[in-house]
N, CA, C and O atoms as a CHARMM CRD file, in Angstrom:
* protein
*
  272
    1    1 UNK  N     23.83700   0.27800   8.60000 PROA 1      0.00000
    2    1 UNK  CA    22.59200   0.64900   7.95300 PROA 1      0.00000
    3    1 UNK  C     21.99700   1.84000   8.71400 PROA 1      0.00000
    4    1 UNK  O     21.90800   1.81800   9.94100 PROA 1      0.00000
    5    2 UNK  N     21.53800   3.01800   7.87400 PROA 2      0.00000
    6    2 UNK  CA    20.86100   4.25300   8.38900 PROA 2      0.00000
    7    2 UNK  C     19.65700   4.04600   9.22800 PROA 2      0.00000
    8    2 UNK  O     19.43400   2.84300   9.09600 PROA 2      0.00000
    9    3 UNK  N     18.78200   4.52400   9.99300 PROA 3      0.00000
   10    3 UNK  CA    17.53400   4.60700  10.48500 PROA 3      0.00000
   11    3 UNK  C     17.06400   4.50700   9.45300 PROA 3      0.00000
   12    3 UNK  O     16.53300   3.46000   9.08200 PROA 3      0.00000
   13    4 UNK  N     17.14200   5.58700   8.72000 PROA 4      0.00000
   14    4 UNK  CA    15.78400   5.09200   7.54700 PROA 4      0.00000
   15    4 UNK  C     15.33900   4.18300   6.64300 PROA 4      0.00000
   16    4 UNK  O     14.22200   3.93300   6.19000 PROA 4      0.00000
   17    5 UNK  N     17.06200   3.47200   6.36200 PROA 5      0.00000
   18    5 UNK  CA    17.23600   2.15000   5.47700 PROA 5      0.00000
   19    5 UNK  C     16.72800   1.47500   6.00100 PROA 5      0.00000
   20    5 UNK  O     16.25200   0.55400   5.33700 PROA 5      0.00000
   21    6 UNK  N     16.45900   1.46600   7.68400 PROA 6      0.00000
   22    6 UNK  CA    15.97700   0.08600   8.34800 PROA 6      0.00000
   23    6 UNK  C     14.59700   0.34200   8.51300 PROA 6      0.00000
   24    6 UNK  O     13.73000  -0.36400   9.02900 PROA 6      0.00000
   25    7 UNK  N     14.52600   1.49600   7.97900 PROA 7      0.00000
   26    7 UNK  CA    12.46800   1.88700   8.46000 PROA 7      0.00000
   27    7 UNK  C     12.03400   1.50900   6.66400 PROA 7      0.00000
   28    7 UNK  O     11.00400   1.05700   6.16200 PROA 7      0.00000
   29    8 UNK  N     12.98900   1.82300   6.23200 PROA 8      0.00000
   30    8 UNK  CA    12.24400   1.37800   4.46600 PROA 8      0.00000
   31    8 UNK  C     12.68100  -0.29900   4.55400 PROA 8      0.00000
   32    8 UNK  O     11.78900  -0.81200   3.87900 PROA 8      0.00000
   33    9 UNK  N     13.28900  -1.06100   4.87400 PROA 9      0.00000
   34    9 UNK  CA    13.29900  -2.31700   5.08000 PROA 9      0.00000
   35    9 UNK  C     11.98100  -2.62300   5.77900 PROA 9      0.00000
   36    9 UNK  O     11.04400  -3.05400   5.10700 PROA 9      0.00000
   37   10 UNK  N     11.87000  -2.45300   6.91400 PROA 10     0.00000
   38   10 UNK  CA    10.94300  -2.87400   7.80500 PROA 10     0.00000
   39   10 UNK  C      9.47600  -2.83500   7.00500 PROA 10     0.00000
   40   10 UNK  O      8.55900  -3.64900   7.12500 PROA 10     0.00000
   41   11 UNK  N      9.53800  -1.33800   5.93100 PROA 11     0.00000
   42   11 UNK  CA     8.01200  -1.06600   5.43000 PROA 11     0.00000
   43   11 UNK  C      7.96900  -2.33700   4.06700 PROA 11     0.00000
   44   11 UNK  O      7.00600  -3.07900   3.87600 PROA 11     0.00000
   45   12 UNK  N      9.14100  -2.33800   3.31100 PROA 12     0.00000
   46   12 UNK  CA     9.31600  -3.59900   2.69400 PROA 12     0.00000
   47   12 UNK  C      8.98300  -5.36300   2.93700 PROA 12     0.00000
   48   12 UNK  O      8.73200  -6.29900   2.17800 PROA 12     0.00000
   49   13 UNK  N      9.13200  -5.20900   4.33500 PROA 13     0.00000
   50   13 UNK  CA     9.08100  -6.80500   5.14300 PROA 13     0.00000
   51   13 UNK  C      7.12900  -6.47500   5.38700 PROA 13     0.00000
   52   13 UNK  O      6.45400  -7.46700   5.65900 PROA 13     0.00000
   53   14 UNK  N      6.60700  -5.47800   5.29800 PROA 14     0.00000
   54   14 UNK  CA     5.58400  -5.28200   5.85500 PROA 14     0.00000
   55   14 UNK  C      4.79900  -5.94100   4.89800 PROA 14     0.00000
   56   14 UNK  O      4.07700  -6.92800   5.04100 PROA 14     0.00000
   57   15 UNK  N      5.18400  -4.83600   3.27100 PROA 15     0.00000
   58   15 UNK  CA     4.41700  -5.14200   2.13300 PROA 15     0.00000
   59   15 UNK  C      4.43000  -6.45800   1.81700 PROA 15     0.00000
   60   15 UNK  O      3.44500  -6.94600   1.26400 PROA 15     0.00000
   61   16 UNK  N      5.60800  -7.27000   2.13800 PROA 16     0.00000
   62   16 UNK  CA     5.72400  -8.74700   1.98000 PROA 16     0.00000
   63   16 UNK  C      4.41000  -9.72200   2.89000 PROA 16     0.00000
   64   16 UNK  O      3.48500 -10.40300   2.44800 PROA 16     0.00000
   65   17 UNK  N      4.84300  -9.40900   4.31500 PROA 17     0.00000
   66   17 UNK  CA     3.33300 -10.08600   4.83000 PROA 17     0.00000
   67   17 UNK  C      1.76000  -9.80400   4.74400 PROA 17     0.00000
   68   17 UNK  O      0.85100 -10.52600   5.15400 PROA 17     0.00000
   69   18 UNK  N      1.67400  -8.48200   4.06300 PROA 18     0.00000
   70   18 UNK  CA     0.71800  -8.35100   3.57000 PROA 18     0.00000
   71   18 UNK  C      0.43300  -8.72200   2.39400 PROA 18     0.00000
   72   18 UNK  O     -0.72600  -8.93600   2.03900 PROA 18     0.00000
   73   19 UNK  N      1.21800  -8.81700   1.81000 PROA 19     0.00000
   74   19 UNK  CA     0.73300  -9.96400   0.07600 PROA 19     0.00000
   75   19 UNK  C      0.66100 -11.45500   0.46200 PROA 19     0.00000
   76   19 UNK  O      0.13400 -12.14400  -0.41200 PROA 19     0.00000
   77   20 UNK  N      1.06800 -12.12000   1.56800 PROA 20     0.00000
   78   20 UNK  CA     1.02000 -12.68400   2.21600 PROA 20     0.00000
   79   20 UNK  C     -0.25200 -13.59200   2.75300 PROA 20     0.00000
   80   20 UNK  O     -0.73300 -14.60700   2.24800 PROA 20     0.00000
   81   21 UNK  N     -0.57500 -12.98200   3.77500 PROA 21     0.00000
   82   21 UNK  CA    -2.49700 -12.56400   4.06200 PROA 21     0.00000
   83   21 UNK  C     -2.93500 -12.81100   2.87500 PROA 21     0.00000
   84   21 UNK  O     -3.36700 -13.89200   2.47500 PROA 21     0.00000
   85   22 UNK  N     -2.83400 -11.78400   2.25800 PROA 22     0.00000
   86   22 UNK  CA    -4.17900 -11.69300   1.24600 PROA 22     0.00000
   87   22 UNK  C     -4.07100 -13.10300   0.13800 PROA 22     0.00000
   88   22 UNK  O     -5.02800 -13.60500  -0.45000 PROA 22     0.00000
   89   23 UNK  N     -2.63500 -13.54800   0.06100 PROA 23     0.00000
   90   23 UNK  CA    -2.73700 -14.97000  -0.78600 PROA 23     0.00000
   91   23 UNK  C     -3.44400 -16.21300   0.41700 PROA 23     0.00000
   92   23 UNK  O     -3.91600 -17.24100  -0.07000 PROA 23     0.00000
   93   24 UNK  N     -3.46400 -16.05700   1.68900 PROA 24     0.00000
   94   24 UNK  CA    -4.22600 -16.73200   2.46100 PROA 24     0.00000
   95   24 UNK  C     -5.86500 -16.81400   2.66000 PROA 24     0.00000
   96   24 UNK  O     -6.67500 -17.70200   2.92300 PROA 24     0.00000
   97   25 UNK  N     -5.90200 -15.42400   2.39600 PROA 25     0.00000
   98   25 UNK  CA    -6.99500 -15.12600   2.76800 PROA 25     0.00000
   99   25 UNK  C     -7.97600 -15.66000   1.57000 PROA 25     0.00000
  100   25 UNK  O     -9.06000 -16.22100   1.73200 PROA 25     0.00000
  101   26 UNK  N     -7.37600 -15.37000   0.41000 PROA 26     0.00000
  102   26 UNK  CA    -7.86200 -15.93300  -0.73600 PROA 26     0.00000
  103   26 UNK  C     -7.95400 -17.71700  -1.12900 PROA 26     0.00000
  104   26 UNK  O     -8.56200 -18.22200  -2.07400 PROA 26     0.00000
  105   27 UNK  N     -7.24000 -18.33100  -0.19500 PROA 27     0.00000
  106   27 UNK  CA    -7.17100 -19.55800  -0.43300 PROA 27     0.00000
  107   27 UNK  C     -7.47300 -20.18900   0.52200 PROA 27     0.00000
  108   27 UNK  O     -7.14500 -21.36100   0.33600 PROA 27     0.00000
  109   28 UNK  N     -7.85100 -20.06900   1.30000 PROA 28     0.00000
  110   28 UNK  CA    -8.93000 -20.26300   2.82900 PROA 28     0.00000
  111   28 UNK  C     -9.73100 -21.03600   2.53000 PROA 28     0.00000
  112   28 UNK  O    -10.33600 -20.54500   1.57600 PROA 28     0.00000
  113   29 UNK  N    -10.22500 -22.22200   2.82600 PROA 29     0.00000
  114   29 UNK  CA   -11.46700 -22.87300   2.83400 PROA 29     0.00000
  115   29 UNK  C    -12.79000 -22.17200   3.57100 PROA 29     0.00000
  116   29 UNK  O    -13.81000 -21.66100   3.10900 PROA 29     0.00000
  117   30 UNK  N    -12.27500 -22.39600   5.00900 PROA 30     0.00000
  118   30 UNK  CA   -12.90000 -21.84000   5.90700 PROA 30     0.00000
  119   30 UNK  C    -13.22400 -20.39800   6.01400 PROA 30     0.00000
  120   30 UNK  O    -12.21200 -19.73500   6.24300 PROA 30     0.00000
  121   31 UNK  N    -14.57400 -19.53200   5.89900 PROA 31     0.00000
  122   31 UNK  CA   -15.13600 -18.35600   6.07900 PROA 31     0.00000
  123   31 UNK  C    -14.30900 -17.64000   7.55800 PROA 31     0.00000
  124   31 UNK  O    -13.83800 -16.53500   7.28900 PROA 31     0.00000
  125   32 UNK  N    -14.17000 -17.89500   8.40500 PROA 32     0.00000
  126   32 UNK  CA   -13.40200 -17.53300   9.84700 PROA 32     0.00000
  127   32 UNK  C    -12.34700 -17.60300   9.16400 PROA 32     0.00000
  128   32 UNK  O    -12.35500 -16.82200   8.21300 PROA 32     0.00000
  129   33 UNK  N    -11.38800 -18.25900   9.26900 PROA 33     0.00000
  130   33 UNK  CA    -9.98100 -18.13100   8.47500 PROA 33     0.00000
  131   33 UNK  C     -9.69200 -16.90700   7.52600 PROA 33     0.00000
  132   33 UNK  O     -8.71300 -16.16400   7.59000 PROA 33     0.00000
  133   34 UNK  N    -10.65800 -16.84800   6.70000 PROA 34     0.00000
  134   34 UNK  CA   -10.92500 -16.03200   5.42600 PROA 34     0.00000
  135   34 UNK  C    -11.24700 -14.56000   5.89800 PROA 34     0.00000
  136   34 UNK  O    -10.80000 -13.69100   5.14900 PROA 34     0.00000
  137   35 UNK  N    -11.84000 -14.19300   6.84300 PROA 35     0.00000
  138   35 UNK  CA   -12.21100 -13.47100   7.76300 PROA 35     0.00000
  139   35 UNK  C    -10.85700 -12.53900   8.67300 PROA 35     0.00000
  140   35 UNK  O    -10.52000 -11.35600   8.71500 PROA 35     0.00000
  141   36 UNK  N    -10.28000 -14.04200   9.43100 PROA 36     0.00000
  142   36 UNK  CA    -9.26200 -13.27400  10.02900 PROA 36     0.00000
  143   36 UNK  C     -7.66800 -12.82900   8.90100 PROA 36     0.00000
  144   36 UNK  O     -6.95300 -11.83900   9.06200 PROA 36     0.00000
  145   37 UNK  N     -7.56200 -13.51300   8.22400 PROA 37     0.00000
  146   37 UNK  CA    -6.51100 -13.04400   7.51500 PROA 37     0.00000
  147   37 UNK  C     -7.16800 -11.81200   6.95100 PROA 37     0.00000
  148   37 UNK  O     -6.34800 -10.91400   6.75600 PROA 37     0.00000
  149   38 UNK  N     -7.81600 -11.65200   6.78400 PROA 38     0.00000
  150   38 UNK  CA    -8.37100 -10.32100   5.67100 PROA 38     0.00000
  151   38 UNK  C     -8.48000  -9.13000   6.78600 PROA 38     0.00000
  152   38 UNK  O     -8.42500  -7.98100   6.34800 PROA 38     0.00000
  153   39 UNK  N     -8.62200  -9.30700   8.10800 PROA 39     0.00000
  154   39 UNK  CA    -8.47600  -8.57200   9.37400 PROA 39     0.00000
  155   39 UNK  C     -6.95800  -7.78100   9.09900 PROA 39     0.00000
  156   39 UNK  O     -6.70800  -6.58800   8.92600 PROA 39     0.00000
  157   40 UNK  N     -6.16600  -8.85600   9.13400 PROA 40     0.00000
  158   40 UNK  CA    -4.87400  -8.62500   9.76700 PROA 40     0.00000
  159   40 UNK  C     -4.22000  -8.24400   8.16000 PROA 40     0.00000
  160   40 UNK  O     -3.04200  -8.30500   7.80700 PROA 40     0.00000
  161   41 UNK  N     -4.92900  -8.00600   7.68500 PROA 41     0.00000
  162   41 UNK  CA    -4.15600  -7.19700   6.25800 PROA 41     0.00000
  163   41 UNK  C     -4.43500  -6.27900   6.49800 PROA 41     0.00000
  164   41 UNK  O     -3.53700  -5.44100   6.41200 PROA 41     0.00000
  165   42 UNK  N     -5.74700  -5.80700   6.93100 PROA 42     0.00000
  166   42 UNK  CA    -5.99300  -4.23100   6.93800 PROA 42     0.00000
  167   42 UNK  C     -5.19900  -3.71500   8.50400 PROA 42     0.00000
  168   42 UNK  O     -5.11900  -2.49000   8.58600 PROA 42     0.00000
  169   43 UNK  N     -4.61400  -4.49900   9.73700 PROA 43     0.00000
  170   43 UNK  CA    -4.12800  -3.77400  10.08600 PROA 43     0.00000
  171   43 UNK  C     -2.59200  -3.59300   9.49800 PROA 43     0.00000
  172   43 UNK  O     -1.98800  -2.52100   9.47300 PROA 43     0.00000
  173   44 UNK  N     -2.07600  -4.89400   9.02000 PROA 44     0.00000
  174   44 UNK  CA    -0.56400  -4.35000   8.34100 PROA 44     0.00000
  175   44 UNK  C     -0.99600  -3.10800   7.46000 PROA 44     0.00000
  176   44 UNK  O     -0.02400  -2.36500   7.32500 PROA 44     0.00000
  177   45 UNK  N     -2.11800  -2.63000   6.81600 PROA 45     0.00000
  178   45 UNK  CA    -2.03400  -1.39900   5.86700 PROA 45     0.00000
  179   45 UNK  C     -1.83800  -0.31600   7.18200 PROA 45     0.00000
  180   45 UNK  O     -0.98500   0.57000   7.21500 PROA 45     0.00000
  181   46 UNK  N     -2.58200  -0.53100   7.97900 PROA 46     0.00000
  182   46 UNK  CA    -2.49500   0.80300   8.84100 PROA 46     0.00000
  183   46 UNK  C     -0.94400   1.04200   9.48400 PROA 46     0.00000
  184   46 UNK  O     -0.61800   2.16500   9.87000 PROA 46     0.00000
  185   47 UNK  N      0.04800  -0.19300   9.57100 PROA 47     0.00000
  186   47 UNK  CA     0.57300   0.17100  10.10200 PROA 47     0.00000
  187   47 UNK  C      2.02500   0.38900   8.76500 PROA 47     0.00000
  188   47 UNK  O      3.11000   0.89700   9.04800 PROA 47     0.00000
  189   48 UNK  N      1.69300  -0.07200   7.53900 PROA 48     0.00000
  190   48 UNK  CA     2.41000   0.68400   6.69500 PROA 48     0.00000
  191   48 UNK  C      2.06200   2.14700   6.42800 PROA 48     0.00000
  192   48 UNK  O      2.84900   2.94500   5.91900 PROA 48     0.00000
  193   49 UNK  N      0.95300   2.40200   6.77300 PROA 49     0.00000
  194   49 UNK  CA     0.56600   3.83700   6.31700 PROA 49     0.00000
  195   49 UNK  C      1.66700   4.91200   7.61900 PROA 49     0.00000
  196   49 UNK  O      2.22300   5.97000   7.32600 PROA 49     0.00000
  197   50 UNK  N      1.69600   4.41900   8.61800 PROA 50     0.00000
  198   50 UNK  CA     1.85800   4.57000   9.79300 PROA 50     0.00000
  199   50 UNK  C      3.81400   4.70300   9.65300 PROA 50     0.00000
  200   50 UNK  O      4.30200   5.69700  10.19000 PROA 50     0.00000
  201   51 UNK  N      4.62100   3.87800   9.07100 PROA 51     0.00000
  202   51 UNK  CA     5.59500   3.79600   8.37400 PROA 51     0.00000
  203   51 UNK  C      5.84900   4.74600   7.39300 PROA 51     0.00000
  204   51 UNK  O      6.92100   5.34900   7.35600 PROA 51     0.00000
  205   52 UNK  N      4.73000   4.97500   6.39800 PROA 52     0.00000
  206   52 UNK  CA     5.39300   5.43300   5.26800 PROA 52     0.00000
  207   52 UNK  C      5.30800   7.15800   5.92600 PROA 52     0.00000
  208   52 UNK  O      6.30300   7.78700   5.56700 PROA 52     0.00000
  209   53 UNK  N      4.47000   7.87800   6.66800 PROA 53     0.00000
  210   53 UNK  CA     4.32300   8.83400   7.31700 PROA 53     0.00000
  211   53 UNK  C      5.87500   9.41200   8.32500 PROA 53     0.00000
  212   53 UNK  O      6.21200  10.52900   8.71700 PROA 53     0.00000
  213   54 UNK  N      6.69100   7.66000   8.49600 PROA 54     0.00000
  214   54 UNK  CA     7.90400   7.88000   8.98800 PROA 54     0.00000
  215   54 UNK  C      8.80400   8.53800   8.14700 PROA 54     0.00000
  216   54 UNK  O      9.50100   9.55100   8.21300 PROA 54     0.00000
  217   55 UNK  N      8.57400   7.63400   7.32000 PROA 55     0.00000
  218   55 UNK  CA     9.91600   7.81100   6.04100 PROA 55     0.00000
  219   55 UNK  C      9.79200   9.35900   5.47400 PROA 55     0.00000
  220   55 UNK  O     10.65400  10.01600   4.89100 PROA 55     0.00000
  221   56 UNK  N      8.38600   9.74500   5.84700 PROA 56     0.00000
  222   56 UNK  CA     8.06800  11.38500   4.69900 PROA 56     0.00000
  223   56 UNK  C      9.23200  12.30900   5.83300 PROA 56     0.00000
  224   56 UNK  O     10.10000  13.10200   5.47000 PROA 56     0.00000
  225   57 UNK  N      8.85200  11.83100   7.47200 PROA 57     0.00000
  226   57 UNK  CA     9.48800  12.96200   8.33300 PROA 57     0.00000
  227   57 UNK  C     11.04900  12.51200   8.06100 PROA 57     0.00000
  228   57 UNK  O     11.92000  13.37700   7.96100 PROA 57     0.00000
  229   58 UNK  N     11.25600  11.55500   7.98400 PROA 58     0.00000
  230   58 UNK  CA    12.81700  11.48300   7.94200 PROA 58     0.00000
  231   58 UNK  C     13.74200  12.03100   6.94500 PROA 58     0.00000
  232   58 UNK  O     14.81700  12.59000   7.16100 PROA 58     0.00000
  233   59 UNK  N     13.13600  11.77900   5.75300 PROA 59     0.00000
  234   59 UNK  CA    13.19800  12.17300   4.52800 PROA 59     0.00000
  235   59 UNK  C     13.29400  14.39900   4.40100 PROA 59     0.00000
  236   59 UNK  O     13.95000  15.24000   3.78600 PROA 59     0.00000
  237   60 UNK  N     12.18100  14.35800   5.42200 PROA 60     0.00000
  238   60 UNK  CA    12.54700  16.04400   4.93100 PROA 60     0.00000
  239   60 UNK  C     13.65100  16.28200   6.26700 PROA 60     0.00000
  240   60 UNK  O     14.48900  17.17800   6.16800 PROA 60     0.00000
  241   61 UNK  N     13.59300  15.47300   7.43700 PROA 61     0.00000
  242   61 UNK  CA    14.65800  16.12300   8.31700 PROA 61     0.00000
  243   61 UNK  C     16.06300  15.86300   7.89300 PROA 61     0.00000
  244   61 UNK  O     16.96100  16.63800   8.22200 PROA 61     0.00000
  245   62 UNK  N     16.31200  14.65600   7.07700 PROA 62     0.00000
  246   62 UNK  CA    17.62200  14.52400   6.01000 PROA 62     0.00000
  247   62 UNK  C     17.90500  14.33800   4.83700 PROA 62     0.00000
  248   62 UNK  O     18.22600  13.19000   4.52800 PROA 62     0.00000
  249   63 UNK  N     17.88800  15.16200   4.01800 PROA 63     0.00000
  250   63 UNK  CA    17.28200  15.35800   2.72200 PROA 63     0.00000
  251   63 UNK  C     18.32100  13.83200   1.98200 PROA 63     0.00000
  252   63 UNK  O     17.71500  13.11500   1.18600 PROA 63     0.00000
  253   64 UNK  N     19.60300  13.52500   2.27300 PROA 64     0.00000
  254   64 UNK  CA    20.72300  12.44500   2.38100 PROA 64     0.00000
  255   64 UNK  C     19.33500  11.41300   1.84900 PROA 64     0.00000
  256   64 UNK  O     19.03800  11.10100   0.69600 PROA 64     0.00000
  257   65 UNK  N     18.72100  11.07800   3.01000 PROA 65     0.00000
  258   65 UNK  CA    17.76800   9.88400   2.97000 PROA 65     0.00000
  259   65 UNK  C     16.40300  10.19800   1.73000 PROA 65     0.00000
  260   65 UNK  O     15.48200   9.44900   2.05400 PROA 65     0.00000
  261   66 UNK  N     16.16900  10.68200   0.99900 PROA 66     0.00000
  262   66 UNK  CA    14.80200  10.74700  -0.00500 PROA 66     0.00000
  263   66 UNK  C     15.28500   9.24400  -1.33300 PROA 66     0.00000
  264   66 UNK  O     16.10200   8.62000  -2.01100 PROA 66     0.00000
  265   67 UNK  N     14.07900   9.47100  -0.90200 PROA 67     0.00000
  266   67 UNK  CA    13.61000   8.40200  -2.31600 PROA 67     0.00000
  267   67 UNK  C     13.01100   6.60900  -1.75000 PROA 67     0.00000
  268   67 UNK  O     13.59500   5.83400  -0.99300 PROA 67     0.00000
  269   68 UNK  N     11.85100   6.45200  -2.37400 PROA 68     0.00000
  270   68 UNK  CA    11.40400   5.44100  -1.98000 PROA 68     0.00000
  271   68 UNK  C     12.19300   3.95600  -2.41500 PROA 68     0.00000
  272   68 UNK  O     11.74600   2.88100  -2.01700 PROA 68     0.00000
């Protein structure tokens, strides 16, 4: 598997625990609970954003690798 296959996997496994969260966060009894899952979604966004910023550089340094 390429670097980038494993950086678009990884951003894939990301989007997964972040739909994740947010089905927690939504089904939370508890306000704290509800609270911290909804935390830790917004940092998985930052760190998909943080990912997908990978895939743009990899993508133009090997043109081989484009496409989401």
């Amino acid at each position: 598997m390429t670097v980038s296959a494993n950086v678009k996997q990884c951003l894939a496994t990301l989007k997964n625990i972040e739909a994740g969260l947010s089905t927690l966060s939504m089904s939370a009894g508890d306000e704290e609970a509800k609270r911290v899952f909804h935390e830790q979604m917004m940092v998985m966004e930052e760190i998909k954003k943080d990912l997908m910023k990978r895939i743009g550089e990899l993508e133009r340094e090997e043109e081989q690798y484009k496409g989401f």
